[in-house]
C-alpha positions in Angstrom: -94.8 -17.1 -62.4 -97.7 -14.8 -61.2 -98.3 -15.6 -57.6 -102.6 -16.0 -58.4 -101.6 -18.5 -61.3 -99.0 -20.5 -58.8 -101.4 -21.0 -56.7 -104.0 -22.1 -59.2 -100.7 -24.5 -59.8 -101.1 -25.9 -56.5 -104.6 -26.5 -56.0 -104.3 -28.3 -59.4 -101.7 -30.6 -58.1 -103.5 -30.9 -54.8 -106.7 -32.2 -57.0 -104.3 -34.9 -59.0 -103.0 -35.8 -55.5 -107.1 -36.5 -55.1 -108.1 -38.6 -58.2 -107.1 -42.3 -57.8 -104.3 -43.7 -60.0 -107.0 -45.4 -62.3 -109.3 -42.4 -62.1 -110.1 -41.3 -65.9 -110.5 -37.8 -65.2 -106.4 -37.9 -64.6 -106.0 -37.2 -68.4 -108.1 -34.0 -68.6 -107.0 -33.2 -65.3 -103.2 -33.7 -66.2 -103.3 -31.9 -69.7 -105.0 -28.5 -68.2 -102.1 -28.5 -65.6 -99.3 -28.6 -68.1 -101.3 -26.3 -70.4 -101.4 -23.8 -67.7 -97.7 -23.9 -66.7 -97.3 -23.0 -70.2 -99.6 -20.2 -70.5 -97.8 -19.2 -67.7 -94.9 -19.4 -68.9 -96.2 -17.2 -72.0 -97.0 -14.5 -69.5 -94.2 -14.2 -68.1 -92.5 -14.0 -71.6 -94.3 -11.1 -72.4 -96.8 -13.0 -75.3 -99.7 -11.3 -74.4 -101.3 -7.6 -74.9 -102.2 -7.5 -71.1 -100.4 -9.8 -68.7 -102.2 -8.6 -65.7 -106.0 -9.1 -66.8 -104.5 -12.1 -68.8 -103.4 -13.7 -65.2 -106.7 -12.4 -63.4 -108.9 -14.1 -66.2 -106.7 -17.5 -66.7 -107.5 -17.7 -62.6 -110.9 -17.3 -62.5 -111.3 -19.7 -65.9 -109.4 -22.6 -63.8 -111.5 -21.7 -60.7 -114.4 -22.6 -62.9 -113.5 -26.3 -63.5 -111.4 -26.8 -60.3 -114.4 -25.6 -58.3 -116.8 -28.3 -60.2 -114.4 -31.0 -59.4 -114.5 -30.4 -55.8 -118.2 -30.4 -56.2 -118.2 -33.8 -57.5 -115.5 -35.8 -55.5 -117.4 -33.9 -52.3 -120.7 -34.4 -53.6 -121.8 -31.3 -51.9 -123.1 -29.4 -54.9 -124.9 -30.2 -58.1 -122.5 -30.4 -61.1 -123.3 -28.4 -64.5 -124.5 -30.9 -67.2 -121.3 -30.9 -69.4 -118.9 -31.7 -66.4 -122.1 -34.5 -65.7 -121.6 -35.9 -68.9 -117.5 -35.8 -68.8 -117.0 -37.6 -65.1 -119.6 -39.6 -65.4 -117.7 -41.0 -69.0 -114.4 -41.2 -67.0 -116.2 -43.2 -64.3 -118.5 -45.4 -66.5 -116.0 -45.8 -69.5 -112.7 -45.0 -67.9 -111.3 -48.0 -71.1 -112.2 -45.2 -73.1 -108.7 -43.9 -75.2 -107.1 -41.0 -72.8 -108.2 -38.4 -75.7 -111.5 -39.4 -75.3 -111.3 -38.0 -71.6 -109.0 -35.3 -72.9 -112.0 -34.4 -75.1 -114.7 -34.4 -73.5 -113.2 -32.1 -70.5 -111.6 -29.5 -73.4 -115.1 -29.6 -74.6 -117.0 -28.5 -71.1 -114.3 -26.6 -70.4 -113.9 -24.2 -73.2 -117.8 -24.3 -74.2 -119.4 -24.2 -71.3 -116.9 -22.1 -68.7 -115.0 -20.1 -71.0 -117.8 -18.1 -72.2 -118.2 -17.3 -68.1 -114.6 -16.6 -67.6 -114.8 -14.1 -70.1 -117.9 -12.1 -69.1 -116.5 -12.1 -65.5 -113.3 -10.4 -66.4 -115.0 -7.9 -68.8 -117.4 -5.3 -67.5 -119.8 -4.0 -70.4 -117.9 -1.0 -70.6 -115.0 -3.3 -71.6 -117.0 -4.9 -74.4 -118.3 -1.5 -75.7 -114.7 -0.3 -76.0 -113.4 -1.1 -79.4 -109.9 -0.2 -78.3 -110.3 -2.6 -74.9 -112.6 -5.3 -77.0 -109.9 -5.6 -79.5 -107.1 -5.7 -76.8 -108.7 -8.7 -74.9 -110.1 -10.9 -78.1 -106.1 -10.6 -79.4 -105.5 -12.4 -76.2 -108.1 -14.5 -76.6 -106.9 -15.4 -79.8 -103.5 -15.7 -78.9 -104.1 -18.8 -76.1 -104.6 -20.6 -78.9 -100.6 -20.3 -80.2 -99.6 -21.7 -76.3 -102.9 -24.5 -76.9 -101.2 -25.3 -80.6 -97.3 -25.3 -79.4 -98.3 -28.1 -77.5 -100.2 -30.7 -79.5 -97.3 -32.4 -80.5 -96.3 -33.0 -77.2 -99.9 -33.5 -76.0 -99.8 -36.1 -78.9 -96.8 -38.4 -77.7 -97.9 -37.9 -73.8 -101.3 -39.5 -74.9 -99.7 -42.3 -77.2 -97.5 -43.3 -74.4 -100.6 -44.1 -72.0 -102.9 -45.8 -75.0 -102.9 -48.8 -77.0 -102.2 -47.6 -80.7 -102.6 -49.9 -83.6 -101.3 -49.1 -87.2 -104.8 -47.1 -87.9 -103.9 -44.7 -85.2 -100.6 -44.1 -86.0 -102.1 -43.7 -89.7 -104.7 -41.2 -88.3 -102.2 -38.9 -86.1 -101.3 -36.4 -88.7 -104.8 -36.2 -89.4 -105.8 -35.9 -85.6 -103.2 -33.1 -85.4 -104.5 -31.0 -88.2 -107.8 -31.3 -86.6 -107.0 -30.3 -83.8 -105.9 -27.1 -85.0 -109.0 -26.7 -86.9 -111.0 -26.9 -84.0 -109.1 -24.8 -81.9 -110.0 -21.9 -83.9 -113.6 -23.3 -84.9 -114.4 -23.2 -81.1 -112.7 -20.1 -80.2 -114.6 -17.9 -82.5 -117.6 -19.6 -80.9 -116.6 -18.9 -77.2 -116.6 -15.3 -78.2 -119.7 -14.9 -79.2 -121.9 -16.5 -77.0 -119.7 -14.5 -74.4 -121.3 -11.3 -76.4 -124.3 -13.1 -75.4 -123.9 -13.6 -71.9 -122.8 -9.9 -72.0 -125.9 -8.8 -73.7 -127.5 -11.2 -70.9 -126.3 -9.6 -68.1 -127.1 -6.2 -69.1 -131.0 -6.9 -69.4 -131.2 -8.3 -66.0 -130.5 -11.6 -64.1 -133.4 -13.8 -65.1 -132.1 -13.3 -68.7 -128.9 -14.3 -68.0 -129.6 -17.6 -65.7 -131.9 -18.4 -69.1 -129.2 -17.6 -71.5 -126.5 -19.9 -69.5 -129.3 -22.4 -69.2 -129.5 -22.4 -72.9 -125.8 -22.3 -73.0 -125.6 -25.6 -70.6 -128.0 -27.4 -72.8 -125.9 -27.2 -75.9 -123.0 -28.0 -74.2 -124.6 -30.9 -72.5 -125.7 -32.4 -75.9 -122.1 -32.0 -77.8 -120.8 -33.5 -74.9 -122.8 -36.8 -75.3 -122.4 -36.6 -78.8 -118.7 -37.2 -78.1 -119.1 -39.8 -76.4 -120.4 -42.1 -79.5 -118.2 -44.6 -81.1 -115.8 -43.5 -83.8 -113.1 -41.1 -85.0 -113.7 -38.2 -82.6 -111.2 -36.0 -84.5 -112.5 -36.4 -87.5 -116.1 -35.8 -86.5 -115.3 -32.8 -84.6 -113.7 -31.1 -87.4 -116.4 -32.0 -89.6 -119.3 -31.3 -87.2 -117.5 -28.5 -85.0 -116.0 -28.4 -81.5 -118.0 -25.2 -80.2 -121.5 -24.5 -79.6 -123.7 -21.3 -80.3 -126.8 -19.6 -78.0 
């Protein structure tokens, strides 16, 4: 394993080790830990186009989260308005089904800090370089493939913690295909509001702290849309996952 991803490994174990045994944000917290030991082990399979500036980006994508959760068990620094909305669900609602959790910290996490990630480990030059552009969106893309080997498994993990009646176990193939279906919805989605930020950056830094504001907001308000009653799956695939500035 890359020695920057190992110890993105560690603090995320160290962060487990600080969230209380009925803590809600466990689920989220849990999932994004196994989902990195298997991107991980994708690198070191050789899965991706660019292992190196896949490690480097993967690093500073976890920092993003890992860094608002210390913010909010410290309570030293304000927390974004997605990550608001998802702990403040886990401590409010923590009845809610584990997915629910799972959901709502997928969705500030891919809508709101992805797009970041991405822009941080891309210079302009990288975006303007069709060869380079194409390069990194494969491996972009291709996250996915480790996110979708796992859903299954994902699946039983989240049964085993949650009361399922008959209707769930009637809805899980359903729950599974949307999944997918939002996987890729919010991917292409990530992408191009990180053209945004790029396009952002480059016309100075009061345009970008306006664009991520904007970027913030929408995430903010799919967030508490989640939180509503009612087949979450099912609404996400109809409504959509991602977010567009």
């Amino acid at each position: 394993m890359d020695a920057a991803i190992a110890g993105i490994v560690r603090r995320m174990e160290a962060g487990l080790e600080r969230l209380d045994a009925g803590d809600a944000r466990r689920f989220f917290h849990q999932t994004y830990l196994r989902t990195t030991l298997a991107v991980a082990e994708e690198i070191d399979r050789g899965g991706f186009r660019d292992a190196e500036w896949l490690s480097r980006w993967d690093v500073v994508f976890a920092d993003l989260y890992l860094d608002v959760l210390d913010a909010d068990l410290s309570g030293t620094a304000a927390v974004p308005g997605p990550w608001r909305v998802a702990f403040g669900t886990a401590r409010d609602r923590p009845e809610l089904p584990p997915l629910r959790h799972v959901l709502l910290g997928l969705n500030a996490h891919i809508n709101y800090d992805l797009p970041q990630s991405l822009v941080a480990v891309i210079d302009p030059a990288g975006f303007d370089d069709p060869a380079v552009r194409r390069a990194r969106e494969a491996d972009h893309t291709h996250v996915d493939t480790v996110l979708l080997a796992r859903v299954g498994a994902e699946d039983a993990l989240m049964r085993a913690v949650s009361r399922v009646g008959p209707l769930d176990r009637l809805m899980g193939p359903a729950n599974r295909a949307a999944t997918r279906r939002v996987l890729r919805e919010s991917r292409a989605k990530v992408w191009r509001n990180a053209t945004v930020l790029d396009q952002a950056r480059r016309d100075g830094p009061r345009e970008y702290v306006a664009v991520l504001r904007r970027l913030e907001d929408a995430c903010t308000a799919k967030l508490v849309e989640l939180t509503a009653p009612g087949p979450v799956m099912l609404r996400l695939a109809r409504r959509g996952f991602g977010v567009t500035v």
